[in-house]
N, C-alpha and C positions, 0 to 999 in steps of 0.2 A: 784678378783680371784674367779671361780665361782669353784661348790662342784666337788668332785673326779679330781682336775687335779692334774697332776703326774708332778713334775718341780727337772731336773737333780741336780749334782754338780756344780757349778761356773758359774750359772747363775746370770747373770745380769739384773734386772729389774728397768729401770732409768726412773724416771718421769722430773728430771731437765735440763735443758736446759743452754744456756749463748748468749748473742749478739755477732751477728756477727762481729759486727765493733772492732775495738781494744780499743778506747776510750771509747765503754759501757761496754766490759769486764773489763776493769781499773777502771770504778766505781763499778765494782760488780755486776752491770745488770745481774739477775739470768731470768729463763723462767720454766716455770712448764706445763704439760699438762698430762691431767688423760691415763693411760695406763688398756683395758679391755682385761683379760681373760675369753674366757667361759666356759662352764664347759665342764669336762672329756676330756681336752686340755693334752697333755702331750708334754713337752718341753725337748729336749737332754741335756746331761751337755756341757758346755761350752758354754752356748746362751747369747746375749746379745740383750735384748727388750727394742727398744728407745721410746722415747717419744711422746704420741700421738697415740701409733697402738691398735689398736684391733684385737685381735687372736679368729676366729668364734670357737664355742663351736664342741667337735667332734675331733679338727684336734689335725696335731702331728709334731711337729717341729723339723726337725732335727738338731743334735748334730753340736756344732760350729758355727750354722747359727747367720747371725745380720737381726734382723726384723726393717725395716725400715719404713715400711707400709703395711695395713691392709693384714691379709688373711682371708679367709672366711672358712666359717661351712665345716667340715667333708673333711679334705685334708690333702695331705703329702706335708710338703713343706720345703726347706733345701735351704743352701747356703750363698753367701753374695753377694751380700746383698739377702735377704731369698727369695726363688721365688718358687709360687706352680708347684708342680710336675707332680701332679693327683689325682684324689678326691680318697676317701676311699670306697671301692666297697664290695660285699657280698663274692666274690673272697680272701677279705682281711682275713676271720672270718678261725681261730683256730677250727680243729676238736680236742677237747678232747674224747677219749674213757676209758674208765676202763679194767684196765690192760696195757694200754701204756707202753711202756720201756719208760723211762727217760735217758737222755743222758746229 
C-alpha cells in the first residue's frame, strides 16, 4: 500500500484464494497472490479488492466497486465488477479561494 492512500469503511482487501474444484477446496487447498496499491489511490467504502490486482497510483475507486483486475495510473473507475471510467484531468482540480463560504 503505497504513501497517502485514502481506503474507505468496509473495505475488503483479500490476497487469499481457494481451488476451484470441490475435492481441493475439501482438502483445504488455500491460493495466495500479492495485491498492489500505489500511492495517493483512494478507495470508496464498501470496496472489495481480490486477489492479484494492482490499483495504478493517482486513481480513485469508487464506493461499492469489486476490483477484479488491474486499473491504471490516475483514473476514476467504479462498478462491479470495477471498470475505468475516465482518466483524472486538470478539469478535475478544486479552486480553493480565501474567504470561500463553506456549505
Amino acid at each position: 500500500i503505497g504513501n497517502g492512500v485514502f481506503i474507505g469503511p468496509n473495505v475488503t482487501i483479500t490476497c487469499a484464494g481457494h481451488g476451484v474444484f470441490p475435492a481441493q477446496r475439501k482438502e483445504g487447498m488455500n491460493t495466495s497472490k500479492p495485491i498492489i496499491i500505489g500511492e495517493n489511490v483512494w478507495i470508496g467504502a464498501n470496496c472489495v479488492i481480490c486477489p492479484g490486482v494492482t490499483i495504478g497510483k493517482d486513481s480513485i475507486i469508487g464506493a461499492g466497486s469489486i476490483v477484479t483486475k488491474d486499473i491504471p495510473n490516475g483514473v476514476i473507475a467504479f462498478g462491479n465488477p470495477c471498470r475505468v471510467q475516465r482518466k483524472i484531468t486538470q478539469e478535475d482540480r478544486l479552486e480553493y479561494s480565501e474567504g470561500m463560504e463553506k456549505e
